[in-house]
C-alpha positions in Angstrom: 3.0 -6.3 -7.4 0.4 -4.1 -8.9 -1.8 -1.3 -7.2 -6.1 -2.2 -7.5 -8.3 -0.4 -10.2 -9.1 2.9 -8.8 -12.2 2.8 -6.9 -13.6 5.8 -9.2 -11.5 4.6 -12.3 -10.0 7.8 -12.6 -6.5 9.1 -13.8 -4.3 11.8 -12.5 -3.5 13.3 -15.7 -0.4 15.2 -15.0 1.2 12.3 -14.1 -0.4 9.8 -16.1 -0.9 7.4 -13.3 -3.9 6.3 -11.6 -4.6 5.4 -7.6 -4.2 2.0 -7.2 -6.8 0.4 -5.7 -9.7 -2.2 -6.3 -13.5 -2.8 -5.4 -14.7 -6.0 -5.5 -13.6 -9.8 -4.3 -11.4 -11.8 -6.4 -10.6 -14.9 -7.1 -7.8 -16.4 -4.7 -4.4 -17.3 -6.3 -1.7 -19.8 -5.4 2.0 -19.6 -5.2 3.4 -20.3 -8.9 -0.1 -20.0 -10.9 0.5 -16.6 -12.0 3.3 -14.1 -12.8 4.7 -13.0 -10.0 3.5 -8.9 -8.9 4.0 -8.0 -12.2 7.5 -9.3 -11.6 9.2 -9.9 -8.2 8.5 -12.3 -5.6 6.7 -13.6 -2.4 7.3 -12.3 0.5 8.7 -14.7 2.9 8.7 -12.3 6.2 7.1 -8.9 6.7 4.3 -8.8 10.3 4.0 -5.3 9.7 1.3 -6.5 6.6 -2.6 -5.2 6.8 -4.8 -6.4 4.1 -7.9 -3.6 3.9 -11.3 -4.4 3.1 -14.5 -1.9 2.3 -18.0 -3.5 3.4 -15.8 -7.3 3.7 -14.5 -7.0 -0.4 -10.5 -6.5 -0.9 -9.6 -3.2 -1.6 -6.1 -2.2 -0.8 -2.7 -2.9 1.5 -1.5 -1.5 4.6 0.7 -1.4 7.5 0.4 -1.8 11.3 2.4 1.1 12.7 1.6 1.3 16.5 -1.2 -1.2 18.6 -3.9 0.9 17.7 -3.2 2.9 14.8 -2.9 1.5 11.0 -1.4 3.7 8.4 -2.8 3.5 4.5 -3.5 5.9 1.4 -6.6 8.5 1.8 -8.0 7.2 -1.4 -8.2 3.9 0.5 -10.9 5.2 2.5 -12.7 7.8 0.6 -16.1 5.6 1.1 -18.7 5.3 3.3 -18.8 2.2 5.1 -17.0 -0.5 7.1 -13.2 -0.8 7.0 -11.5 -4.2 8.7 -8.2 -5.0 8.1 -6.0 -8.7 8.2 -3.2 -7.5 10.0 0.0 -9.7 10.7 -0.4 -12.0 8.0 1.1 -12.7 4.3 -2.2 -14.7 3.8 -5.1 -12.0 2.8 -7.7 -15.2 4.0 -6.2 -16.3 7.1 -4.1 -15.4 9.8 -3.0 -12.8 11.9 -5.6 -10.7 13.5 -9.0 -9.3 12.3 -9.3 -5.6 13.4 -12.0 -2.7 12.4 -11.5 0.8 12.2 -13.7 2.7 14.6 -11.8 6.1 13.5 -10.2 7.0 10.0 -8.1 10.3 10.1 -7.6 11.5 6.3 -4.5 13.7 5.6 -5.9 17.5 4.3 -3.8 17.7 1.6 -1.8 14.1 1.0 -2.8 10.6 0.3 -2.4 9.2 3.8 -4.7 8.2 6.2 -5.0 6.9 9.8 -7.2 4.0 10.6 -7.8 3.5 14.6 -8.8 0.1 15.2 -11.2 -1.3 18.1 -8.6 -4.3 19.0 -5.4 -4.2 20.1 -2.6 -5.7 17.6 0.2 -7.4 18.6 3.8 -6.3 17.6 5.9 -6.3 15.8 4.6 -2.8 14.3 6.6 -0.8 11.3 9.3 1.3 12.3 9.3 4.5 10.2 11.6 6.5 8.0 15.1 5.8 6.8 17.2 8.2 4.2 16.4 7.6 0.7 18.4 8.8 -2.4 17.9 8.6 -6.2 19.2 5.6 -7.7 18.6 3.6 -4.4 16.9 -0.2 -4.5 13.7 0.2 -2.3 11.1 -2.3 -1.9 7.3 -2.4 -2.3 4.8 -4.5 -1.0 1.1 -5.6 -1.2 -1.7 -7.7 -2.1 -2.7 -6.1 -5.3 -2.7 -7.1 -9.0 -0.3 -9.9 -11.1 -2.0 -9.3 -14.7 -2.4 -7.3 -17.5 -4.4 -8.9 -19.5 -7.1 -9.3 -17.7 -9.3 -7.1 -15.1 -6.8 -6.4 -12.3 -9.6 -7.8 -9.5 -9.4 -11.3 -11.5 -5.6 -11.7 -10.3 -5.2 -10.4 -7.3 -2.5 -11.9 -5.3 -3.8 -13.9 -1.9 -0.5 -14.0 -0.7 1.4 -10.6 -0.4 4.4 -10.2 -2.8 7.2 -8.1 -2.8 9.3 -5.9 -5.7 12.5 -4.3 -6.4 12.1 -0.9 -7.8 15.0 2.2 -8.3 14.7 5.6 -6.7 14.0 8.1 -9.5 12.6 11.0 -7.4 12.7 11.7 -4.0 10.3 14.7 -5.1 7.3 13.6 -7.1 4.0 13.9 -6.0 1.3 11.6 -5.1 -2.2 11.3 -6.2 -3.8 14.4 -4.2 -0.5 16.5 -4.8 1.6 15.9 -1.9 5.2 14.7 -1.4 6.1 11.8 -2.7 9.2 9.3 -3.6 9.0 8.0 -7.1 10.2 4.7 -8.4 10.8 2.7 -11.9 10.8 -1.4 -12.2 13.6 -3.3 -11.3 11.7 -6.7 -11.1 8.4 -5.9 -10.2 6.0 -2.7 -9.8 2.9 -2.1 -7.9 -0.6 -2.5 -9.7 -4.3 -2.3 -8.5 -4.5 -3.0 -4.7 -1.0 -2.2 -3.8 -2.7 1.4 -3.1 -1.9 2.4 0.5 0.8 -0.6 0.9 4.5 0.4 2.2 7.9 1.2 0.7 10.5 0.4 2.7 14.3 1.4 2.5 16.9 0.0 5.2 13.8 -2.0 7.0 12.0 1.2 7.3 9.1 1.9 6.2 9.4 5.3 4.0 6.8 5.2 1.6 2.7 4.4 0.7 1.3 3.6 -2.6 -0.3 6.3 -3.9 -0.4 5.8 -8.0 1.4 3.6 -10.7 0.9 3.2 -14.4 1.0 -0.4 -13.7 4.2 -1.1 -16.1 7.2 0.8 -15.3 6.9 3.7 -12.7 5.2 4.6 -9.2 4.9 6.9 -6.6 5.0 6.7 -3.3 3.9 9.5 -0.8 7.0 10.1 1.3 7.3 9.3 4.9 10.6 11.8 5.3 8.8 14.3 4.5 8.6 16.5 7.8 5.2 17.3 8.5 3.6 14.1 7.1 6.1 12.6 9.8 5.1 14.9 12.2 1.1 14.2 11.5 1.3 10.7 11.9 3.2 11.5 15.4 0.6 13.5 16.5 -2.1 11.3 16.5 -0.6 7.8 17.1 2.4 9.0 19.1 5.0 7.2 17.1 
């Protein structure tokens, strides 16, 4: 399950990894035509699922977290335009409900954001934080990339899929800096458009895509970390 191209193709060189999103539509894929996530599987039950997308294209993955309030990365939303999400649904094209954000909240110094959508959603929403240690199995999902050898927005994945990965870090940073949880390939790794999707640990979510290298290692902003807890409190109220 691979993270999107970044939307300004760039690369955080101190940790060799870049954001992991995408910018235009691609082509739909069907169960068993391509190799799965980079590895790991479909996901066969998880209504906490948003699908985002920048002026209608796919662009990255997210997670209903309260009936108002979606939670993603910051480089998600870094443009100028109109963000709708798919929420409640492992099919990107149908499904679920369709919901715009009339208010995006950007962290000031991590990659999270808040989106505040117009509709009401309907539960079940993600239920937040669980303990997390290094050498722990925790999973990732999203919508985002199943190739390599190709442009990632050729393959991305119309149904969301799901890897294993291994805690390696529960201290690594993210792509703006901040706190994050960092993971290596057990059967799968996230790839372009898994940006702003969930990690989750015990059912929890604890995690959201913030870079990969698309091979073997990713990292996670951390949801256990205090204040980023305590931010996403403040405005949503859970």
């Amino acid at each position: 399950m691979r993270f999107k191209t970044a939307i300004a193709s760039v690369f955080l060189a101190a940790l060799s990894l870049a954001p992991v999103t995408a910018t235009a539509t691609a082509a739909p894929e069907e169960p068993g035509m391509s190799p799965m996530i980079i590895g790991g599987s479909y996901a066969q039950n998880f209504p906490y699922a948003a699908r985002l997308f920048f002026n209608g294209r796919e662009n990255c993955s997210a997670t209903k977290i309260a009936p108002q309030w979606i939670l993603t990365a910051e480089h998600c939303v870094s443009g100028n335009g109109t963000y709708t999400f798919r929420a409640g649904s492992l099919d990107q094209t149908s499904g679920g409900q369709l919901v715009t954000a009339n208010q995006i909240i950007k962290h000031p110094s991590a990659d999270l954001a808040l989106a505040r959508v117009s509709t009401t959603m309907s539960a079940p929403f993600a239920p937040l934080v669980s303990t997390v240690s290094v050498g722990q199995t925790v999973q990732l999902y999203g919508w985002g990339a199943t190739c390599t050898n190709q442009p990632e927005i050729n393959c991305q994945s119309r149904y969301l899929k799901v890897a294993n990965t291994r805690v390696t870090s529960t201290n690594g940073r993210d792509y703006r800096g901040g706190v994050a949880i960092s993971v290596s390939r057990v059967d799968g790794i996230a790839a372009g458009g898994d940006s702003g999707g969930p990690m989750f640990a015990n059912g929890r979510q604890v995690g959201v895509a913030s870079t990969s290298d698309r091979a073997t290692r990713s990292n996670y902003t951390s949801l256990n970390n205090t204040s980023y807890r305590n931010w996403i409190r403040q405005y949503t109220g859970v």
